[in-house]
TIVO-2410 file (N, C-alpha, C; in nm, 3 decimals):
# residues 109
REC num residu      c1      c2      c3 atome chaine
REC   1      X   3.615   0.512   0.569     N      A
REC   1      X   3.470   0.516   0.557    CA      A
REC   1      X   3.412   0.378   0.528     C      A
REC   2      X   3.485   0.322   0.468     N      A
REC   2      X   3.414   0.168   0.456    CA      A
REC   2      X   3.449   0.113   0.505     C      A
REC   3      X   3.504   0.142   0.631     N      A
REC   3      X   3.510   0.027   0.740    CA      A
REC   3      X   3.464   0.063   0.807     C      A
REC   4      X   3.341   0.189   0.855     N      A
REC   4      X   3.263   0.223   0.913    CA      A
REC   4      X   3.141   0.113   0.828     C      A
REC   5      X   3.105   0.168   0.725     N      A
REC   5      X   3.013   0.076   0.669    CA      A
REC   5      X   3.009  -0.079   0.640     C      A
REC   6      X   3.101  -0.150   0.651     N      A
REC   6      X   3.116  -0.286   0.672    CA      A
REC   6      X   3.033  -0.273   0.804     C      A
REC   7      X   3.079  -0.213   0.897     N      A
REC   7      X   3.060  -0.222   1.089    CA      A
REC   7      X   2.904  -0.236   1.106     C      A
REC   8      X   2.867  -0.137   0.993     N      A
REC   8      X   2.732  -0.086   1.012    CA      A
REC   8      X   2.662  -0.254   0.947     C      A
REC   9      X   2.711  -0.282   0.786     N      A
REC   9      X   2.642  -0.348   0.752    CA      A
REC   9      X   2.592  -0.566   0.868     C      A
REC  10      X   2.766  -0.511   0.919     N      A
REC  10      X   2.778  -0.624   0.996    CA      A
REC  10      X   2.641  -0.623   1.089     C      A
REC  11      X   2.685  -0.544   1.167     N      A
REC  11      X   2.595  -0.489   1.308    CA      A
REC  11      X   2.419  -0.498   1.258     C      A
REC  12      X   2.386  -0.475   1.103     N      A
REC  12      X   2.246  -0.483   1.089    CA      A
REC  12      X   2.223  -0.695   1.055     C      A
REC  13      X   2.318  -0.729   1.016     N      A
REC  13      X   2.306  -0.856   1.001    CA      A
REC  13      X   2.249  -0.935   1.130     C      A
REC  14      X   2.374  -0.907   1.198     N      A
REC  14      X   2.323  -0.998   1.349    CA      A
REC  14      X   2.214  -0.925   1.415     C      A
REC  15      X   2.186  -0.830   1.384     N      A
REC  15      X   2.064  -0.737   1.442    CA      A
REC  15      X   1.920  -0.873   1.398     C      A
REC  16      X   1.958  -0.856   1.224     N      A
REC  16      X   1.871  -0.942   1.190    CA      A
REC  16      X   1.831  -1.056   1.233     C      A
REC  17      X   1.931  -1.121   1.234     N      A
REC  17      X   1.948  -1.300   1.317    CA      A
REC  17      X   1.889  -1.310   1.405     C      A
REC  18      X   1.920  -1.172   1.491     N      A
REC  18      X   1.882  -1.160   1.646    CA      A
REC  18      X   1.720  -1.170   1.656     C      A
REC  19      X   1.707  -1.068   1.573     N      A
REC  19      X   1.541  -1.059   1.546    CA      A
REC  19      X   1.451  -1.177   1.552     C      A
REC  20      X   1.509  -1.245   1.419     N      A
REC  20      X   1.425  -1.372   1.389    CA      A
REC  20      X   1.449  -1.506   1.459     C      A
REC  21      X   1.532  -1.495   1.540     N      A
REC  21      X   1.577  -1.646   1.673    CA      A
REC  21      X   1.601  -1.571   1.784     C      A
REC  22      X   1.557  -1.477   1.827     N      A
REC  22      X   1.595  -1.427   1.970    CA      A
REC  22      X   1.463  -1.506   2.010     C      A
REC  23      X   1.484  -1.600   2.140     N      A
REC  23      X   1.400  -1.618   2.207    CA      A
REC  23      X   1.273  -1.473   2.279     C      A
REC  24      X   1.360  -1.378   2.343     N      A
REC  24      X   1.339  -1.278   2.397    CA      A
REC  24      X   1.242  -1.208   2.350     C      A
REC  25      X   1.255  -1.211   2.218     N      A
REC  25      X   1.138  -1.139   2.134    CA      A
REC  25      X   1.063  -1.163   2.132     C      A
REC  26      X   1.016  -1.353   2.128     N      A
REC  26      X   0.875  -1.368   2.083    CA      A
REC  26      X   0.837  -1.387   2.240     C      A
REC  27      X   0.940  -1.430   2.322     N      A
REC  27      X   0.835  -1.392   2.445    CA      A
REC  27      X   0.770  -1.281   2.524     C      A
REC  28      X   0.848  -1.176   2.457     N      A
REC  28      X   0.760  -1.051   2.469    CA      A
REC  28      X   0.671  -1.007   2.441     C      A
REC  29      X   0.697  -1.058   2.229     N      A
REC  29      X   0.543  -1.038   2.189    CA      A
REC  29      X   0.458  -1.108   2.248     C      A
REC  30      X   0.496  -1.231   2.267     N      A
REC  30      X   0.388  -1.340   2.302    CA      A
REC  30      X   0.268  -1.272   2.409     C      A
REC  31      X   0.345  -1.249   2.508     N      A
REC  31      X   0.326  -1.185   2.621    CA      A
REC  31      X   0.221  -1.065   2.643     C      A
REC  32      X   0.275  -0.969   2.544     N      A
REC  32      X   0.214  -0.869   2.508    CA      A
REC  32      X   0.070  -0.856   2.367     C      A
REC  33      X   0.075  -0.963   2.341     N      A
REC  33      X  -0.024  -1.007   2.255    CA      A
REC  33      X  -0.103  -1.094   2.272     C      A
REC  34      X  -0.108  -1.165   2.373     N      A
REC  34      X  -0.193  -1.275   2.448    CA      A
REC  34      X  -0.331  -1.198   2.423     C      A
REC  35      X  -0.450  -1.277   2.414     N      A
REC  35      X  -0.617  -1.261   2.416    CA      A
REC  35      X  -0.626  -1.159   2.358     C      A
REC  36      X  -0.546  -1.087   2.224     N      A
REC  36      X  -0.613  -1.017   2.162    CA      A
REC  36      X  -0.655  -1.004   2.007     C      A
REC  37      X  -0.674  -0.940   1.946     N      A
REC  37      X  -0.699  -0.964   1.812    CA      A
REC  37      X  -0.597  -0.993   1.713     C      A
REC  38      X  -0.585  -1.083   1.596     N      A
REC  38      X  -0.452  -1.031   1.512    CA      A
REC  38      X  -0.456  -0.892   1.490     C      A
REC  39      X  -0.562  -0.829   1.422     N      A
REC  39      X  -0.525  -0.715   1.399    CA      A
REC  39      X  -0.457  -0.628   1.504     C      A
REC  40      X  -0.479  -0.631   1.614     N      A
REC  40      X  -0.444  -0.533   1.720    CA      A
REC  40      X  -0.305  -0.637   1.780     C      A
REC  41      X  -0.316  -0.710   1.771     N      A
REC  41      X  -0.159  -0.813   1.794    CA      A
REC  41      X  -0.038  -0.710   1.712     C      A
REC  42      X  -0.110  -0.732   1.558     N      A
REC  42      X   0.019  -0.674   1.457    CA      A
REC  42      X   0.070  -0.547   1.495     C      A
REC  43      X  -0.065  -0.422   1.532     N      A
REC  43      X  -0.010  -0.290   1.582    CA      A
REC  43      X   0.087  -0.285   1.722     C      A
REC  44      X   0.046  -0.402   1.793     N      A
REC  44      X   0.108  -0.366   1.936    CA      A
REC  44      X   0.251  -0.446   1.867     C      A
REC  45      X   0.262  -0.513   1.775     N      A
REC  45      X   0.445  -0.589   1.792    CA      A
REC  45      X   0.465  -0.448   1.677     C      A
REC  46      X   0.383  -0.369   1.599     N      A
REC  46      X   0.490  -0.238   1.532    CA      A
REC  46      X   0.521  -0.205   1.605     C      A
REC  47      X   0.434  -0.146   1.756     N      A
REC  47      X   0.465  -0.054   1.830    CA      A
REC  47      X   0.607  -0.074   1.901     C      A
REC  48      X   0.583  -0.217   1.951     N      A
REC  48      X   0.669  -0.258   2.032    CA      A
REC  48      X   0.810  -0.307   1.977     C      A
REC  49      X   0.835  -0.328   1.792     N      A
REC  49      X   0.910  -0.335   1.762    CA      A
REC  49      X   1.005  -0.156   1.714     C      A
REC  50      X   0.935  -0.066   1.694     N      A
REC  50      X   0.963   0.067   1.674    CA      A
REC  50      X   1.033   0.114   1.820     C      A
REC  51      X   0.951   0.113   1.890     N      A
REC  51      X   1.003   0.124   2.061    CA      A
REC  51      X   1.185   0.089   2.059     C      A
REC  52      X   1.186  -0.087   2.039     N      A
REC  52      X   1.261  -0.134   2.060    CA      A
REC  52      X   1.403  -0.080   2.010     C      A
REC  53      X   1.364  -0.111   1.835     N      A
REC  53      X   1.462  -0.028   1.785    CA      A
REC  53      X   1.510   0.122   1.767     C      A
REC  54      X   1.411   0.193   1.858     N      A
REC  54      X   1.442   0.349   1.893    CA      A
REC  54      X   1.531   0.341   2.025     C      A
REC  55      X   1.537   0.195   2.108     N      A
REC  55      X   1.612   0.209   2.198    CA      A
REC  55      X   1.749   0.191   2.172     C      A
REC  56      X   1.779   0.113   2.103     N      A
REC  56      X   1.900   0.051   2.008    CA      A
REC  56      X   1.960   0.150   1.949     C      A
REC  57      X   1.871   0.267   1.871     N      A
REC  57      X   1.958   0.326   1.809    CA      A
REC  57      X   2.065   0.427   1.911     C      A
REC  58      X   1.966   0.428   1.952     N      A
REC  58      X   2.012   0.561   2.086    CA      A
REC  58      X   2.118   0.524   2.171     C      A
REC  59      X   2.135   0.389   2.184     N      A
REC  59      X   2.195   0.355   2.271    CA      A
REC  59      X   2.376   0.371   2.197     C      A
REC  60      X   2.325   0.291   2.065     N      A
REC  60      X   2.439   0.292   1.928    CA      A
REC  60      X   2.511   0.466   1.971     C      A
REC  61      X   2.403   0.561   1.930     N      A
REC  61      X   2.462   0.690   1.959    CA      A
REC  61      X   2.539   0.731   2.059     C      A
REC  62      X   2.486   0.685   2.166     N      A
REC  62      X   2.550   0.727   2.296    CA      A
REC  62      X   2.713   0.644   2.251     C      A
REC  63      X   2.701   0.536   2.239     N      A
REC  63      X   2.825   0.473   2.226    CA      A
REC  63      X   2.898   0.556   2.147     C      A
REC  64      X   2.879   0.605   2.059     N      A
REC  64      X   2.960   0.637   1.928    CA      A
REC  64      X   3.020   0.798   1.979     C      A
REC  65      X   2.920   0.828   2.014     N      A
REC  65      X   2.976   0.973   2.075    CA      A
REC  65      X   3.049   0.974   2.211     C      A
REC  66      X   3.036   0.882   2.267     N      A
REC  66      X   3.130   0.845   2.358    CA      A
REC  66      X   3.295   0.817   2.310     C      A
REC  67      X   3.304   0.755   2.230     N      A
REC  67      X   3.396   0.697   2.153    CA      A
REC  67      X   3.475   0.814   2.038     C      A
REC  68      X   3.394   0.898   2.044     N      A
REC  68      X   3.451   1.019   1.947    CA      A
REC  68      X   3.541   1.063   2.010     C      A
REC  69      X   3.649   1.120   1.948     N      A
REC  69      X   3.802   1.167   1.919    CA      A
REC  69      X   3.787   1.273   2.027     C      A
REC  70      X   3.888   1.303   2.124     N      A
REC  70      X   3.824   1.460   2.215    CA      A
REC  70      X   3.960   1.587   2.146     C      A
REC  71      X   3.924   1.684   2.124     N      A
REC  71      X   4.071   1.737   2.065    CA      A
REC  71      X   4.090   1.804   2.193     C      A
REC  72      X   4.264   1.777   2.230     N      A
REC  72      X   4.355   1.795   2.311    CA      A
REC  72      X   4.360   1.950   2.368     C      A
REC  73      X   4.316   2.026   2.255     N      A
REC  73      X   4.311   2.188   2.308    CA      A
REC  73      X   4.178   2.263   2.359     C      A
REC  74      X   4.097   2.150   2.399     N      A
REC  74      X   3.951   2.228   2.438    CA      A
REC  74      X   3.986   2.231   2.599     C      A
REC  75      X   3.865   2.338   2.658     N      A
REC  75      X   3.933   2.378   2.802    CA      A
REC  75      X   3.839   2.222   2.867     C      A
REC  76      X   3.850   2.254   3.018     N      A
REC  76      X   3.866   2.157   3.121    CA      A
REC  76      X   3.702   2.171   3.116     C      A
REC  77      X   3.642   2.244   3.101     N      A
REC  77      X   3.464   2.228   3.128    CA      A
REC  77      X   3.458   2.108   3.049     C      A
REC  78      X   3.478   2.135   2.907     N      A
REC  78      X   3.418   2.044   2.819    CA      A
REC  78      X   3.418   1.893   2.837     C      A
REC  79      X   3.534   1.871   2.919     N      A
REC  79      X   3.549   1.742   2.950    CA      A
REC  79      X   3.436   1.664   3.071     C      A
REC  80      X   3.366   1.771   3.106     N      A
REC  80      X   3.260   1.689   3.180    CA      A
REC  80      X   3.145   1.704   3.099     C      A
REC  81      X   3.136   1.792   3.000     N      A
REC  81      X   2.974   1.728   2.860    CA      A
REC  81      X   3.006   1.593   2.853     C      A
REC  82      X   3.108   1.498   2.811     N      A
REC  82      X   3.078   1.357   2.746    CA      A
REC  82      X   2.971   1.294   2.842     C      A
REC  83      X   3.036   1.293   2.987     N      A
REC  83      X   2.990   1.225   3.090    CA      A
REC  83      X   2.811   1.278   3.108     C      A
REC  84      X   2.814   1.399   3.159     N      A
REC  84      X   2.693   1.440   3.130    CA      A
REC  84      X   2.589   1.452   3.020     C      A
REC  85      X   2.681   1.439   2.886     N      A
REC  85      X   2.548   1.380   2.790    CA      A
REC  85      X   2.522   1.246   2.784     C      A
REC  86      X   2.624   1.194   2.850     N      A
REC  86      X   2.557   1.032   2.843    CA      A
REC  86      X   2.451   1.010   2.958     C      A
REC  87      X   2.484   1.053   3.048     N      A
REC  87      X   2.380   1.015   3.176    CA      A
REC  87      X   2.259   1.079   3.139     C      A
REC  88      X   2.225   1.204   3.055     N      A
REC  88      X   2.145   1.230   3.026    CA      A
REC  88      X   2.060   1.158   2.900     C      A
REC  89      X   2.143   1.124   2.840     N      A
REC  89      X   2.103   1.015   2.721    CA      A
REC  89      X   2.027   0.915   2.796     C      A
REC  90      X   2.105   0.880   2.877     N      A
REC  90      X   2.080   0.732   2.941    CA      A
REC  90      X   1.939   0.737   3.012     C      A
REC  91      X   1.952   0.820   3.088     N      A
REC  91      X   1.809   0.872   3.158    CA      A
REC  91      X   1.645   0.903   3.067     C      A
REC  92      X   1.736   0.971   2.960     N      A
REC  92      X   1.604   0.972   2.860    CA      A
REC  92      X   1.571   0.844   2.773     C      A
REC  93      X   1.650   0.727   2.732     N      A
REC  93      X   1.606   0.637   2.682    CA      A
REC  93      X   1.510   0.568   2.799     C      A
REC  94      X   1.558   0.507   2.915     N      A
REC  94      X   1.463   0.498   3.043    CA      A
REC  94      X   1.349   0.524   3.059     C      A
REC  95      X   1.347   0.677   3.062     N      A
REC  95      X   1.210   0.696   3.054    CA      A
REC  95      X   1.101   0.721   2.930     C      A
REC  96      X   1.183   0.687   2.814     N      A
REC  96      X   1.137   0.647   2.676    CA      A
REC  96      X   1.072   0.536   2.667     C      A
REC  97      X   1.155   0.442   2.723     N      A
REC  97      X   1.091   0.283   2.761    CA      A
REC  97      X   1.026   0.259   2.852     C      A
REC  98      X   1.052   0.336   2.931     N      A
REC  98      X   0.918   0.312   3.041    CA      A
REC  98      X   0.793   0.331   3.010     C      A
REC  99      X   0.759   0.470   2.912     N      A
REC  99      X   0.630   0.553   2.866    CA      A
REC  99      X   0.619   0.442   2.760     C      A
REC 100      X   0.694   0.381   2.683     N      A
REC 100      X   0.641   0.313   2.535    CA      A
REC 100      X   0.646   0.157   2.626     C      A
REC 101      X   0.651   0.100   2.704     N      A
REC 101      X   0.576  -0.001   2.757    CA      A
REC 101      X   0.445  -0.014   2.839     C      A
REC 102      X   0.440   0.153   2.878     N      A
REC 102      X   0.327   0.196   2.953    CA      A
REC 102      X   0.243   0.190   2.866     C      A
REC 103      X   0.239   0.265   2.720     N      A
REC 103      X   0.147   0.220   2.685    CA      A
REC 103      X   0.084   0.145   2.556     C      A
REC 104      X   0.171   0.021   2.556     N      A
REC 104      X   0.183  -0.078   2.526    CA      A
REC 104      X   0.116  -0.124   2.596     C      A
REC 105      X   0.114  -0.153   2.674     N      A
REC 105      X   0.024  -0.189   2.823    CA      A
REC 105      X  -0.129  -0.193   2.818     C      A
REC 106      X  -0.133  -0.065   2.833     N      A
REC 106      X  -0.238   0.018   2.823    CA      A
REC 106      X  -0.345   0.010   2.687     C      A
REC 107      X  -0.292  -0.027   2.586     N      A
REC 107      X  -0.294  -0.060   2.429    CA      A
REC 107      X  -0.365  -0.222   2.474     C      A
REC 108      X  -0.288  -0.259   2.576     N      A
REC 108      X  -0.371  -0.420   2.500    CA      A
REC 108      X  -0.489  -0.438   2.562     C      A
REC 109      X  -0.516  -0.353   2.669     N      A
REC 109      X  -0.628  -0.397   2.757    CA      A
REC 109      X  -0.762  -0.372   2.692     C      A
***
């Protein structure tokens, strides 16, 4: 268990780093906050930072449940859920990010 939580604590570190020197970020916000108010700047980088890290987590999940143990005595169906909950995962973060940039979008105009 605590080498799950080291993993975790690691993984939020460079998360952090990432945050505050990712080029990527501020040219998004930048981007997405151009000609508008601070106040309405700050809501669109919550939005767009909540977005972000709802994509992250999900993605974390998919991994992890991917990666989970399969026990040896389950029948032959089950072995096509992993595959199919991931593509379905995958598909719904997609169009998660598509709708939360849409209207992000839509938000700044």
């Amino acid at each position: 268990m605590s080498n799950g939580l080291s993993l975790v604590g690691v993984g939020l570190g460079f998360g952090i780093v990432h945050v505050l020197t990712g080029p990527d970020h501020m040219s998004a916000l930048a981007t997405i906050c151009a000609n508008v108010s601070p106040g309405k700047a700050f809501l669109l980088g919550v939005q767009w930072g909540i977005g972000h890290s709802i994509g992250l987590v999900l993605v974390a999940v998919i991994l992890l449940a991917a990666m989970a143990p399969v026990d040896e005595d389950e029948d032959a169906d089950d072995e096509i859920d992993v595959p199919e909950n991931i593509s379905n995962g995958s598909w719904m973060i997609f169009f998660l990010e598509i709708n939360a940039v849409t209207t992000i979008r839509s938000n700044a105009r």
